[in-house]
Every structure is written in structure tokens, then in C-alpha cells.
C-alpha positions in Angstrom: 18.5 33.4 -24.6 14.9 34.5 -24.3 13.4 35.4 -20.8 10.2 35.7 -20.0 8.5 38.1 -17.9 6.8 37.0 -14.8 3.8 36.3 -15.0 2.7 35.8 -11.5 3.9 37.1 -8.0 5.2 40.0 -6.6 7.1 40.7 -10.0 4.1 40.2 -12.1 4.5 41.6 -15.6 8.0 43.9 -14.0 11.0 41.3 -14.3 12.4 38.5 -15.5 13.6 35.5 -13.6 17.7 36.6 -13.5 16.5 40.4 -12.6 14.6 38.4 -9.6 18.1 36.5 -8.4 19.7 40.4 -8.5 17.2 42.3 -6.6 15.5 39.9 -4.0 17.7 36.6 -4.3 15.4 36.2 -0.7 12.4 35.8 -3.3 14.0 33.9 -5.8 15.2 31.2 -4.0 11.8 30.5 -2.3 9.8 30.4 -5.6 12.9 27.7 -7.2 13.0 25.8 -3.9 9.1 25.7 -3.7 8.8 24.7 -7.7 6.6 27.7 -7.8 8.3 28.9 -10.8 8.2 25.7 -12.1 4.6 25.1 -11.6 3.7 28.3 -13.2 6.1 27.6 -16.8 9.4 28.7 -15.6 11.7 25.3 -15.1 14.9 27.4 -15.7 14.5 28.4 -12.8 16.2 25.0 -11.5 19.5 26.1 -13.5 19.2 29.4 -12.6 19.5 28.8 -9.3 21.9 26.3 -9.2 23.9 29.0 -11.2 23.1 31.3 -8.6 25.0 29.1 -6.0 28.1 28.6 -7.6 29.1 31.7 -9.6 33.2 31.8 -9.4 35.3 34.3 -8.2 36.2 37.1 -11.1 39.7 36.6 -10.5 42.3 35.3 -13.4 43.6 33.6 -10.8 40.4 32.4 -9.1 41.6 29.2 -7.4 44.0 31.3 -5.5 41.2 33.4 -4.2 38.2 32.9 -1.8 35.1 34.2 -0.2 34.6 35.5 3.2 31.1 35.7 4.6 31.0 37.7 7.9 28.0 36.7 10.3 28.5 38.8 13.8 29.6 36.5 15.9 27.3 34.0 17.5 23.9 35.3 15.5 22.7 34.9 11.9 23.5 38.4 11.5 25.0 39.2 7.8 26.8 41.7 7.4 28.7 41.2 4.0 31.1 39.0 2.2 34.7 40.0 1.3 37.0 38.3 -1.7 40.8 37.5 -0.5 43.9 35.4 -0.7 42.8 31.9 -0.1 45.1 31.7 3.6 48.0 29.6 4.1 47.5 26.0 5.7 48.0 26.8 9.7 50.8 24.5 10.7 51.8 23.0 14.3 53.8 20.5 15.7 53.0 17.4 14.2 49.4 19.0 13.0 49.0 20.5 9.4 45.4 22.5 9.9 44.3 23.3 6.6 40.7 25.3 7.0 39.2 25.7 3.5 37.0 28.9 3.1 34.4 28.6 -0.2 35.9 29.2 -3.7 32.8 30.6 -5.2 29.9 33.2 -4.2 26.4 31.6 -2.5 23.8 34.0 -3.3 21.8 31.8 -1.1 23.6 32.0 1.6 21.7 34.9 3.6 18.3 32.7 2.8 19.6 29.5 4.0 20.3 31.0 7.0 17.4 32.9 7.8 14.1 33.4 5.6 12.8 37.1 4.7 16.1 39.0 5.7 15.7 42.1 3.4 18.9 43.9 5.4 21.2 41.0 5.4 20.2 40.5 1.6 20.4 44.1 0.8 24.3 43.8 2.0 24.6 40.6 0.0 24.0 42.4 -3.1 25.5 45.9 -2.5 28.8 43.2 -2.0 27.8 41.4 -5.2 27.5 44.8 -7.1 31.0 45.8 -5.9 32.9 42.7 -6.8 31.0 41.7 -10.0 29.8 45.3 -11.4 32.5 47.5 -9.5 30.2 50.0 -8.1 28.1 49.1 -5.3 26.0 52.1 -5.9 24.6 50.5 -9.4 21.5 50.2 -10.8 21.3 46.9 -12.5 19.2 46.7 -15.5 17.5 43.7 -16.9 20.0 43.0 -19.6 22.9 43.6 -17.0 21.4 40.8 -14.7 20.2 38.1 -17.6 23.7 38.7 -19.9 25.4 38.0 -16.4 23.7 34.8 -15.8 24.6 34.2 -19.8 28.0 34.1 -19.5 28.8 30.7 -19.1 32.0 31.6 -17.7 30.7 33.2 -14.5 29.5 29.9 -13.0 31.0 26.1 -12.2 29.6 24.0 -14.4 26.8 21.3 -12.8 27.9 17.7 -12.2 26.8 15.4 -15.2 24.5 12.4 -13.9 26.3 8.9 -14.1 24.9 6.6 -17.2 22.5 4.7 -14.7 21.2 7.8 -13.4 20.2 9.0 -17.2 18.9 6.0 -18.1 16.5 6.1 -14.9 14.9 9.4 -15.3 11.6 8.5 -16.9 11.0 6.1 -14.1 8.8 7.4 -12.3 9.1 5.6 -8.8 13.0 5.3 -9.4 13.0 8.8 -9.3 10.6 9.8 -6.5 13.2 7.0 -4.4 16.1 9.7 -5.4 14.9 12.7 -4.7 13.7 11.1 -1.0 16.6 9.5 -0.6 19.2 11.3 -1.9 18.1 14.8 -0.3 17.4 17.4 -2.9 18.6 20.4 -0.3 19.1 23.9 0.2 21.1 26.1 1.9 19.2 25.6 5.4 20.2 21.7 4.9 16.1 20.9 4.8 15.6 18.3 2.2 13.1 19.7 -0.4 10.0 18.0 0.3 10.3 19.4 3.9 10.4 23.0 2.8 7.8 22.5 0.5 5.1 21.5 3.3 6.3 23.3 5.9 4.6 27.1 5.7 4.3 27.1 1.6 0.9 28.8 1.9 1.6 31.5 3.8 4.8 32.3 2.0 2.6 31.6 -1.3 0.0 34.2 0.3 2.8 36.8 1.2 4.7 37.0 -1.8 1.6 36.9 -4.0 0.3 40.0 -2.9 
């Protein structure tokens, strides 16, 4: 696959949209949650970042495996993510607990919880680096991060819509209704038209510079 160069932004004419995910997923998700990408000629940027929320664990075994995101306790603090042994059900009298931790990598999961965190990004990729690439220390080139994002087999696939969905997409109030009432959300669990009128001019302002 082709990808273009920006063409606007703080990456004007200097990456391309998976280089963004990999070096400022802070960024990134703004611009795809916004539609500024899409407004500007980049609508991949919708699968891209659903991509970026559910890349699988590189495991053979992945099901067996999970990912631990460590806040400091109390704060939105992030501090990393490990990969382990998906843990045992906890069992009690009576009680089987079973606590499920995810069982894929969120690269949105420092922006959902707090906008513009460069150090709690940073560590998100320096983790990403050492699981994915094997050195944290890497320098990530553009045809490392867009062969990545390639590689269908990094990724859950996205959910198909149902037959009545399809069949309704060139409606044009049918599918306003949807996307209102249906929630087209991101990680901070803001429906999308929210985030879109709440502060987009001065993050548009910011990140143009």
C-alpha cells in the first residue's frame, strides 16, 4: 500500500500517517477522532486507527496472554504496560471471580485518559518498541511503522456491519440517527460529536503550528 505524506500539520511534508501512530499516537488520535485527516484527503485514517486499538499480542499463543497497563495508583499517571500470563479465575467459597485484563494493545489508551501527555506516551511507545520490535532503544523508520500496520496479522479484524446496516449507508439521515445514537466513541468514552466541539480550535491551532 501507498502512503501519502502529510500534507498539513505538525508533520507537514516529514511522515506519513502510520509513522504518526508510532511517534506521537497523542497526535494521531486527535487528527482521526477530529476527522481532520479526513477532511484534509486522508480517510484511512479511520482504519488506521481502529487498527491502532486493537493490535494483538505477538504471542503464538496469544489468547493465553494479556496486557497490563500500570497507572500509579489513584492518578492518570502511565507508567507503562507489561505482556503476561492471562491470571487464573480467583475462586472463593461459593464465588468464581473471574477479572478479565485486555487481550490486545490500546495505543490510545494514554490519550483517552488524558490529552497532550508526551511522558506517559513516550513510555507507551518505548513498551511498544520492546514487545513488538525487541529493542526499546529503536529508531523506527517509515517502512518499519507502515509494513507493521500492513501486516494484517498484527490486528483483530473490524466487526462486519449487519445486512440492514449496509443497505442503510447512503441514507443520509439514517445515518446521522446512528452515529448520534449509537455513540461513535473514543477511549475517554466522549461520543464523537462531543470531542469534535469541545476545544477543536485550539487543538487545531496548537498542532498546526
Amino acid at each position: 500500500m501507498y502512503w501519502q505524506t502529510l500534507n498539513f500539520g505538525r508533520y507537514k511534508d516529514k511522515m506519513s500517517l502510520p509513522q504518526v501512530v508510532l511517534h506521537d499516537p497523542d497526535y494521531f488520535f486527535w487528527g482521526s477522532d477530529t476527522l481532520a485527516f479526513h477532511r484534509r484527503g486522508f480517510p484511512e485514517a479511520r482504519d488506521l486507527a481502529y487498527q491502532a486499538r486493537h493490535i494483538k499480542i505477538p504471542k503464538p499463543d496469544a489468547e493465553d496472554w494479556c496486557v497490563l497497563y500500570d497507572f500509579a495508583p489513584g492518578t492518570d499517571i502511565f507508567n507503562g504496560f507489561k505482556i503476561a500470563r492471562t491470571p487464573a479465575p480467583v475462586e472463593s467459597p461459593g464465588i468464581l471471580f473471574v477479572w478479565e485484563p485486555p487481550s490486545l494493545l490500546d495505543l490510545s489508551v494514554v490519550y483517552g485518559c488524558k490529552r497532550r501527555d508526551k511522558i506517559g506516551n513516550e513510555r507507551l511507545l518505548r513498551d511498544f518498541r520492546l514487545h513488538y520490535f525487541g529493542n526499546e532503544h529503536v529508531n523506527l523508520s517509515r517502512q518499519d511503522c507502515e509494513e507493521f500496520f500492513e501486516n494484517a496479522a498484527n490486528f483483530y479484524e473490524q466487526p462486519s456491519l449487519s445486512p440492514f446496516l449496509k443497505s442503510a449507508r447512503g441514507v443520509g439521515r439514517f445515518k446521522t440517527e446512528i452515529v448520534h445514537k449509537k455513540g461513535i466513541r473514543n477511549n475517554s468514552g466522549l461520543p464523537l460529536i462531543e470531542k469534535m466541539n469541545f476545544g477543536e480550535e485550539t487543538y487545531q491551532e496548537k498542532y498546526d503550528e
